[in-house]
N, CA, C and O atoms as a GROMACS GRO file, in nm:
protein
  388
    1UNK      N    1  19.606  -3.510   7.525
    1UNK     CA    2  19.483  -3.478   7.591
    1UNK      C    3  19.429  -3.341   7.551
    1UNK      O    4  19.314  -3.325   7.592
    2UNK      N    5  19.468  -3.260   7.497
    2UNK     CA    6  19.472  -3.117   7.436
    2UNK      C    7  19.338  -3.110   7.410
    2UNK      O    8  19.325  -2.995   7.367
    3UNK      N    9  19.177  -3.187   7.411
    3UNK     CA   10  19.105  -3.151   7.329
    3UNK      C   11  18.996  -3.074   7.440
    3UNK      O   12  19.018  -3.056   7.560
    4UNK      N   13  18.892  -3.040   7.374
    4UNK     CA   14  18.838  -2.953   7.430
    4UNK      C   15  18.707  -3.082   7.522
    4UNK      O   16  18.679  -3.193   7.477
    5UNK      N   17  18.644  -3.017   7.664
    5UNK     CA   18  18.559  -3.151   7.749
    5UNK      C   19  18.441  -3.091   7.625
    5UNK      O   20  18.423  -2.985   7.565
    6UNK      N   21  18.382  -3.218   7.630
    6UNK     CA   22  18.279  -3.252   7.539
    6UNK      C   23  18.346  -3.301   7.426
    6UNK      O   24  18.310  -3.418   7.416
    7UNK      N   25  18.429  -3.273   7.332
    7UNK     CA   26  18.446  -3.276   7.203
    7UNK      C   27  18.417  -3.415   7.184
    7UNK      O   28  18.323  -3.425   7.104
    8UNK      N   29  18.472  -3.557   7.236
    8UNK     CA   30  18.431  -3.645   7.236
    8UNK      C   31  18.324  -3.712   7.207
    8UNK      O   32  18.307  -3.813   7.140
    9UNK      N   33  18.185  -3.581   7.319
    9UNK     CA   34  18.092  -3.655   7.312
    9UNK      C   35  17.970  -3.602   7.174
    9UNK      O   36  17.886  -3.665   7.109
   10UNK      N   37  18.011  -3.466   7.175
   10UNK     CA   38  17.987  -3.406   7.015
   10UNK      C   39  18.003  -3.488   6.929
   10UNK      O   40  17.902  -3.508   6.861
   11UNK      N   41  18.149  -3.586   6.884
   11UNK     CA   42  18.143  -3.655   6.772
   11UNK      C   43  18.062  -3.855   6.805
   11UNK      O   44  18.009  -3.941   6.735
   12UNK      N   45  18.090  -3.843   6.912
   12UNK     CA   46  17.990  -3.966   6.921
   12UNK      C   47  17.852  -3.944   6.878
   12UNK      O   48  17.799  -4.017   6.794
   13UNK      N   49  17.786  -3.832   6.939
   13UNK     CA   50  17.623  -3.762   6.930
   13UNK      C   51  17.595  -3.777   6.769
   13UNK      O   52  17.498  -3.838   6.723
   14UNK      N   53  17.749  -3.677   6.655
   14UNK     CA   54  17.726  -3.718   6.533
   14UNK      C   55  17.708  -3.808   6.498
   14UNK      O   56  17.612  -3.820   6.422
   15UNK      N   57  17.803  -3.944   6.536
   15UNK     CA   58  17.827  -4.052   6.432
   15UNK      C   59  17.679  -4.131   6.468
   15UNK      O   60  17.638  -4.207   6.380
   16UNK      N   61  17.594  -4.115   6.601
   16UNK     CA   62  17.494  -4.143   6.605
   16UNK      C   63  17.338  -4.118   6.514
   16UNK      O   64  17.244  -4.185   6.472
   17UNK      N   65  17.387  -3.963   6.520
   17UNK     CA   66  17.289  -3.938   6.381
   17UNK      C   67  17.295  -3.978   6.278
   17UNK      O   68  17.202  -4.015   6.207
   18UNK      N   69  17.456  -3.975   6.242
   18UNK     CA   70  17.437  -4.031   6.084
   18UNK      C   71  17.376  -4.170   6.126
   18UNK      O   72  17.260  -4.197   6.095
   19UNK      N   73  17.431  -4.230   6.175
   19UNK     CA   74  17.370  -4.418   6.198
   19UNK      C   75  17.221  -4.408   6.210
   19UNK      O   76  17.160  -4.456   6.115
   20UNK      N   77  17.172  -4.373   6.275
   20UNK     CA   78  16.982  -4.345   6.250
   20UNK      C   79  16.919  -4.267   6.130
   20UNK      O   80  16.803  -4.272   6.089
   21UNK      N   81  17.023  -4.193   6.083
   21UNK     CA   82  16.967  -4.097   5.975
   21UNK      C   83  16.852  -4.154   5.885
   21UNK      O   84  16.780  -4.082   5.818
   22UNK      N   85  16.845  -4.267   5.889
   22UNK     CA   86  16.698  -4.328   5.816
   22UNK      C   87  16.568  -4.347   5.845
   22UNK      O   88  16.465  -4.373   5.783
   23UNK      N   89  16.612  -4.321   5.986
   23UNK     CA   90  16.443  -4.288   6.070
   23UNK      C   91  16.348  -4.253   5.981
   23UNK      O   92  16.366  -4.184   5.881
   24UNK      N   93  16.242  -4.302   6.019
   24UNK     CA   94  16.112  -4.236   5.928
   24UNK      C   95  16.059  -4.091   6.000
   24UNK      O   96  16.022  -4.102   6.117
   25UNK      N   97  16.052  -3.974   5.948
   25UNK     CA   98  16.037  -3.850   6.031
   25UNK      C   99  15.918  -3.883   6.115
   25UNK      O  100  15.850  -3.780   6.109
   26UNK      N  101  15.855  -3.970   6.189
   26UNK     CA  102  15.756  -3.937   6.262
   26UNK      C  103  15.840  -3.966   6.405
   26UNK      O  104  15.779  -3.947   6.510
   27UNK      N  105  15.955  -4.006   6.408
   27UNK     CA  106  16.034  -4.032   6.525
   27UNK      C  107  16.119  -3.908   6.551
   27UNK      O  108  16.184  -3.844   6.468
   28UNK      N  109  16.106  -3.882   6.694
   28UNK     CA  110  16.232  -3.766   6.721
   28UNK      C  111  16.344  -3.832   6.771
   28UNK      O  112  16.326  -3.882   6.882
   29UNK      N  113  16.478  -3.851   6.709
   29UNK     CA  114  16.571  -3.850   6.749
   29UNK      C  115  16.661  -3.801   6.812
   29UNK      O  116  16.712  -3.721   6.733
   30UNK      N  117  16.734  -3.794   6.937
   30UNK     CA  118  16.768  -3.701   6.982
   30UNK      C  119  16.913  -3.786   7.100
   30UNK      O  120  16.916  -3.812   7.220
   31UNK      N  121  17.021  -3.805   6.977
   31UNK     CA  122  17.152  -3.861   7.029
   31UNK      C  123  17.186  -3.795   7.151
   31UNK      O  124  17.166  -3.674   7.165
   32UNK      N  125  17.247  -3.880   7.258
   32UNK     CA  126  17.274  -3.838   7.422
   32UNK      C  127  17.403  -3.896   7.400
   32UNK      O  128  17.389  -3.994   7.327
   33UNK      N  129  17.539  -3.874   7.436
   33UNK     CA  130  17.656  -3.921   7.444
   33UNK      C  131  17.756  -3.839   7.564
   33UNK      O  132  17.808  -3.728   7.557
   34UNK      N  133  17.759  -3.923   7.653
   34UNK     CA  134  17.837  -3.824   7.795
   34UNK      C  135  17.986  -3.954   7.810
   34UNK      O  136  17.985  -4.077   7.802
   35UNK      N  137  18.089  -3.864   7.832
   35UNK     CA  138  18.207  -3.835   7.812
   35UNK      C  139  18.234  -3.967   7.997
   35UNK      O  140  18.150  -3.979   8.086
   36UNK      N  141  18.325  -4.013   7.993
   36UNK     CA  142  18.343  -4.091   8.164
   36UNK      C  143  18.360  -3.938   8.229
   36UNK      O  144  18.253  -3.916   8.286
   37UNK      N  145  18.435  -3.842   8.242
   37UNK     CA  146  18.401  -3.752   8.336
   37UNK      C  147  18.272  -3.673   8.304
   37UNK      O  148  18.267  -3.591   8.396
   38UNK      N  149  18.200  -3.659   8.250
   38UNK     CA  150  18.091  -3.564   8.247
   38UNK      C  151  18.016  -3.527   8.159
   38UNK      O  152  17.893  -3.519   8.161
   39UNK      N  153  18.114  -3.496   8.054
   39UNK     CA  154  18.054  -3.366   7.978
   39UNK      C  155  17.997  -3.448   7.870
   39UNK      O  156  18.048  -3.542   7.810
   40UNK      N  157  17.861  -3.386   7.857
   40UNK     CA  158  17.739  -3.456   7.733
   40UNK      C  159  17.733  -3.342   7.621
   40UNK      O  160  17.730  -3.219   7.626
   41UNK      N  161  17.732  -3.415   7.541
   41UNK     CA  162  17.671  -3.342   7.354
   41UNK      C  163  17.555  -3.193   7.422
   41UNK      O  164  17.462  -3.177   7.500
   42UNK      N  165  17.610  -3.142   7.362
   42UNK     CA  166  17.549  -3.012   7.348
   42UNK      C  167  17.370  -3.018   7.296
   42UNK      O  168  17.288  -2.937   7.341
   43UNK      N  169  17.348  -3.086   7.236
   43UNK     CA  170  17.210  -3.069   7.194
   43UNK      C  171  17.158  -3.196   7.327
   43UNK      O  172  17.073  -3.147   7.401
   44UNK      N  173  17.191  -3.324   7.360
   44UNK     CA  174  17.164  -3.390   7.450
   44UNK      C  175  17.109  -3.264   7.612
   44UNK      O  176  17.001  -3.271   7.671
   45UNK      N  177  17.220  -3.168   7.643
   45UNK     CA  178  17.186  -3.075   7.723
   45UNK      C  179  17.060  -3.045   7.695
   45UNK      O  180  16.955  -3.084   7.745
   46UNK      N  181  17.090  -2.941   7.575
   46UNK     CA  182  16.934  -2.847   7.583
   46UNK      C  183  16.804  -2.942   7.575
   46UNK      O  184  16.719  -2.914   7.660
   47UNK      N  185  16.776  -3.039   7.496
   47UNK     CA  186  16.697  -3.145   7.498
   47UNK      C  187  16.681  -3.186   7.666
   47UNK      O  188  16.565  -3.226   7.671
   48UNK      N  189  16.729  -3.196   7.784
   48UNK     CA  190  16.693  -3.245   7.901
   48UNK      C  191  16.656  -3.142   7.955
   48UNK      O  192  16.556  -3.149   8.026
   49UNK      N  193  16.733  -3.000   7.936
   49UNK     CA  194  16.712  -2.926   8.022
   49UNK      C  195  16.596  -2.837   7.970
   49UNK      O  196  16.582  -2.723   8.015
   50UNK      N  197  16.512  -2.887   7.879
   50UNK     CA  198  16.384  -2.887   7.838
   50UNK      C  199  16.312  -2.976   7.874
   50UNK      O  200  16.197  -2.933   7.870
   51UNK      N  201  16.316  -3.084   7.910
   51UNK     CA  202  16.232  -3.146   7.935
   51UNK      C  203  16.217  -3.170   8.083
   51UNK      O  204  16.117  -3.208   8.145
   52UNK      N  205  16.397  -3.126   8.147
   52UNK     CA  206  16.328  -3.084   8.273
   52UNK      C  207  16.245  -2.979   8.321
   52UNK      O  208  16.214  -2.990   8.440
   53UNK      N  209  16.189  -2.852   8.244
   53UNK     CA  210  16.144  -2.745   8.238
   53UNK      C  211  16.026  -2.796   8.236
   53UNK      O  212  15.969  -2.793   8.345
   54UNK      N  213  15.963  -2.847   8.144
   54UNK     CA  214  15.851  -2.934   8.111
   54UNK      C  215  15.772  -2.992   8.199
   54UNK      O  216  15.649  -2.993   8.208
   55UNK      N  217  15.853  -3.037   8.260
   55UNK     CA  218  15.835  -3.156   8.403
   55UNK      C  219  15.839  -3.068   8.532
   55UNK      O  220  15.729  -3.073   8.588
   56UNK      N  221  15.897  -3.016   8.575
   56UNK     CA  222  15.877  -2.877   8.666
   56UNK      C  223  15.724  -2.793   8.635
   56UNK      O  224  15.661  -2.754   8.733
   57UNK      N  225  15.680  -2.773   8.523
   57UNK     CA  226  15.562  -2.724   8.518
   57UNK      C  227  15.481  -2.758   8.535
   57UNK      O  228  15.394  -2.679   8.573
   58UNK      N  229  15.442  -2.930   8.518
   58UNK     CA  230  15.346  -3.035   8.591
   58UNK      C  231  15.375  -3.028   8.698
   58UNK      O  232  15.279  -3.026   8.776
   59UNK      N  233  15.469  -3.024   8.738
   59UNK     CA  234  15.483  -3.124   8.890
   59UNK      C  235  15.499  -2.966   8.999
   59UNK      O  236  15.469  -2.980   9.118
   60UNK      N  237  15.538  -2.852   8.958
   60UNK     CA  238  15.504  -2.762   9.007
   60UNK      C  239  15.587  -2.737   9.118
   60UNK      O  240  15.567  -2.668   9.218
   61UNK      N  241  15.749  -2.853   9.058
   61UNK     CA  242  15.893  -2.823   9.148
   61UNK      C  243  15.977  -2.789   9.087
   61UNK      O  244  16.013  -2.851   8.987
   62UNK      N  245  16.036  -2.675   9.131
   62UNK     CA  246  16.162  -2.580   9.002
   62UNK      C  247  16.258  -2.651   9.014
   62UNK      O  248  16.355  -2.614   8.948
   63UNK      N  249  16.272  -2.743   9.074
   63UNK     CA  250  16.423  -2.848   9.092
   63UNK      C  251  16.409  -2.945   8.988
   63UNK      O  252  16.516  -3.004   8.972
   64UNK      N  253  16.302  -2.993   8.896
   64UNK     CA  254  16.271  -3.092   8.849
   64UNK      C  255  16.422  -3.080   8.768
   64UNK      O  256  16.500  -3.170   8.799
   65UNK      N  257  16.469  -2.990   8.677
   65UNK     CA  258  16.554  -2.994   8.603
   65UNK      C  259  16.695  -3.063   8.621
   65UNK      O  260  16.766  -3.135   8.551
   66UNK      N  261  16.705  -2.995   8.773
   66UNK     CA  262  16.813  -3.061   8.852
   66UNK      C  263  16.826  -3.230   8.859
   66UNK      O  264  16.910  -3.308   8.814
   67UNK      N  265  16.711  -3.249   8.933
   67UNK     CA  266  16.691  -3.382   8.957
   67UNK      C  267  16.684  -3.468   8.892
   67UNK      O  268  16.695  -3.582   8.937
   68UNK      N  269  16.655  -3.430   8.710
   68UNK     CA  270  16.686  -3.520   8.597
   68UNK      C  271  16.823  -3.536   8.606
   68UNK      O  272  16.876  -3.640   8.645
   69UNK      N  273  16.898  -3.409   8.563
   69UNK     CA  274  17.047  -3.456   8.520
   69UNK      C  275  17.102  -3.550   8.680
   69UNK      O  276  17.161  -3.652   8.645
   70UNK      N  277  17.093  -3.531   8.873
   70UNK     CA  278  17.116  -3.609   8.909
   70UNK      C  279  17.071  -3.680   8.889
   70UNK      O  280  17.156  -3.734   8.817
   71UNK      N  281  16.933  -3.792   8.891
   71UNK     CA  282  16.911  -3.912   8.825
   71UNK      C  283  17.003  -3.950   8.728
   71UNK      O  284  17.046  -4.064   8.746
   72UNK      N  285  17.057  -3.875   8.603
   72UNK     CA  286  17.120  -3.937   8.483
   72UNK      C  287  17.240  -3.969   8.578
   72UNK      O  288  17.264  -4.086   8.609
   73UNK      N  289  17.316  -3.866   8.624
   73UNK     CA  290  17.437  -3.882   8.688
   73UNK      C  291  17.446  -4.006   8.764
   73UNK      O  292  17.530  -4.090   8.732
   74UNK      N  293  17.393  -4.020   8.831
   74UNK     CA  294  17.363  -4.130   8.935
   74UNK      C  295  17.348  -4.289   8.809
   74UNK      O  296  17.447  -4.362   8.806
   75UNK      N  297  17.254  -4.318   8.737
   75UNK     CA  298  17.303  -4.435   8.648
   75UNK      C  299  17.396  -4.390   8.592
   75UNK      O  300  17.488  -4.423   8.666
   76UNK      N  301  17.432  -4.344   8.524
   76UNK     CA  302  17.596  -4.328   8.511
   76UNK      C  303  17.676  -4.418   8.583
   76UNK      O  304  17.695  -4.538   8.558
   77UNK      N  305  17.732  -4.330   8.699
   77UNK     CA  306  17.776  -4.413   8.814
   77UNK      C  307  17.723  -4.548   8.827
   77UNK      O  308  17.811  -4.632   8.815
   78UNK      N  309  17.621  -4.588   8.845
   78UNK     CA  310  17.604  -4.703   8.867
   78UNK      C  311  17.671  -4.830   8.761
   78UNK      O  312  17.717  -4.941   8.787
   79UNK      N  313  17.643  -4.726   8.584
   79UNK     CA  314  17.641  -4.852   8.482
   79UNK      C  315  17.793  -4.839   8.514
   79UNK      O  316  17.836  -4.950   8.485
   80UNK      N  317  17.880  -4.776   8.551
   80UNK     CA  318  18.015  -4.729   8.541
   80UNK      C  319  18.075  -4.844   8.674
   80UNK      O  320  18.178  -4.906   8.649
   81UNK      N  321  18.021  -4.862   8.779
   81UNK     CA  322  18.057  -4.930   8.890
   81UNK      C  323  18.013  -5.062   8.821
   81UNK      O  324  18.104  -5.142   8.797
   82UNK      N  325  17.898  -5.094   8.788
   82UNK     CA  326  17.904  -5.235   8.700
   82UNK      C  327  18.036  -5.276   8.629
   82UNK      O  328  18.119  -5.361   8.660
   83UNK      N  329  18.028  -5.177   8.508
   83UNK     CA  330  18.157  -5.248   8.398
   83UNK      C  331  18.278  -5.292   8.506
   83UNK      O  332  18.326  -5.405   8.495
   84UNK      N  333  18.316  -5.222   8.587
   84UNK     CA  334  18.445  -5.194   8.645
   84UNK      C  335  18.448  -5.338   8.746
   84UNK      O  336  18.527  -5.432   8.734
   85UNK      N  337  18.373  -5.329   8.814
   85UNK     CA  338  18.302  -5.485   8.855
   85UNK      C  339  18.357  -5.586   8.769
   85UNK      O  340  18.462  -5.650   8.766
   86UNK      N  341  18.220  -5.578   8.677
   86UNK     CA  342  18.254  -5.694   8.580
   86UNK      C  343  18.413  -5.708   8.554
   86UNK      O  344  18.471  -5.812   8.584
   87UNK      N  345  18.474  -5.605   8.501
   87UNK     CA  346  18.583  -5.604   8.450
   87UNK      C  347  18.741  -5.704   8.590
   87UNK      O  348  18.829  -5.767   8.532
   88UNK      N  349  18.744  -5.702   8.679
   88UNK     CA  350  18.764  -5.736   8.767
   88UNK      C  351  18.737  -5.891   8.806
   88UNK      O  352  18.819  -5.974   8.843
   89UNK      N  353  18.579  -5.907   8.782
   89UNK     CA  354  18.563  -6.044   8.826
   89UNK      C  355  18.591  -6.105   8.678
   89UNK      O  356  18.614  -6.224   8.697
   90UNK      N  357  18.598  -6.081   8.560
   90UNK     CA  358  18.647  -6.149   8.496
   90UNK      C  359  18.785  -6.193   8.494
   90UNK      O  360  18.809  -6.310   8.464
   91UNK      N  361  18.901  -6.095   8.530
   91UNK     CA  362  19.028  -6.115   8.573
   91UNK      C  363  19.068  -6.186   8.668
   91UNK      O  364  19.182  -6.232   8.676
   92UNK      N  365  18.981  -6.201   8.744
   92UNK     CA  366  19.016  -6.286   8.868
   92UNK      C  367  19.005  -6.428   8.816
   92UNK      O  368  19.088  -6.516   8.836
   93UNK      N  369  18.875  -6.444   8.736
   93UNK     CA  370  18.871  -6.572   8.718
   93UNK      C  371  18.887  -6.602   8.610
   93UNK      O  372  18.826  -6.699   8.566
   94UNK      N  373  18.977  -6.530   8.530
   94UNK     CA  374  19.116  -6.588   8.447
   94UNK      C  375  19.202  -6.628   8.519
   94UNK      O  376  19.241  -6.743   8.499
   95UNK      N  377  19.254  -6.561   8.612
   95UNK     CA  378  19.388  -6.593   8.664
   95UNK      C  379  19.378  -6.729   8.743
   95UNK      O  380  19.472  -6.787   8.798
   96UNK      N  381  19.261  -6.764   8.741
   96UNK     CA  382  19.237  -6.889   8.848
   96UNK      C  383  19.204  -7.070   8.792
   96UNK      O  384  19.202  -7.180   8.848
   97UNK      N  385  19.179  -7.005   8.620
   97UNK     CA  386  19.167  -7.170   8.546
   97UNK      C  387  19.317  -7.207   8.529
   97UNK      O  388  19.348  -7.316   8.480
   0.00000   0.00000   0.00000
């Protein structure tokens, strides 16, 4: 377990770029990869916590920033309570044919 939180999601974020690397430049790409406990790619951060900045200046609430990353957090959790679900009701109904 020795590695550092994030490192994981750093090399996922890479192997994502290289895999799009053919984009035609009129697209911004901008790989997001978060770790089951937490921790997201370093450029995924500054990228939200810009655009929660962004969004706070329209909307003219300094929390906006916050309230992105809870929103993200929150599906997280949710897609995370799905799999685990799924994962479960499929076992059950193996064990039952």
């Amino acid at each position: 377990m020795g590695q550092d939180a994030g490192a994981l999601a750093q090399l996922a974020a890479a192997r994502k770029t290289a895999k799009y690397a053919a984009l035609e430049s009129r697209y911004l790409f901008q790989p997001t990869a978060v770790e089951s406990f937490g921790p997201v790619n370093c450029s995924a951060v500054s990228f939200l916590s810009g655009l929660g900045r962004r969004i706070a200046e329209v909307s003219v609430e300094i929390r906006e920033g916050s309230f992105l990353f809870q929103r993200l957090s929150v599906l997280i959790q949710r897609f995370n309570a799905v799999l685990l679900h799924d994962c479960f009701v499929d076992e059950v109904a193996g064990h039952s044919s």
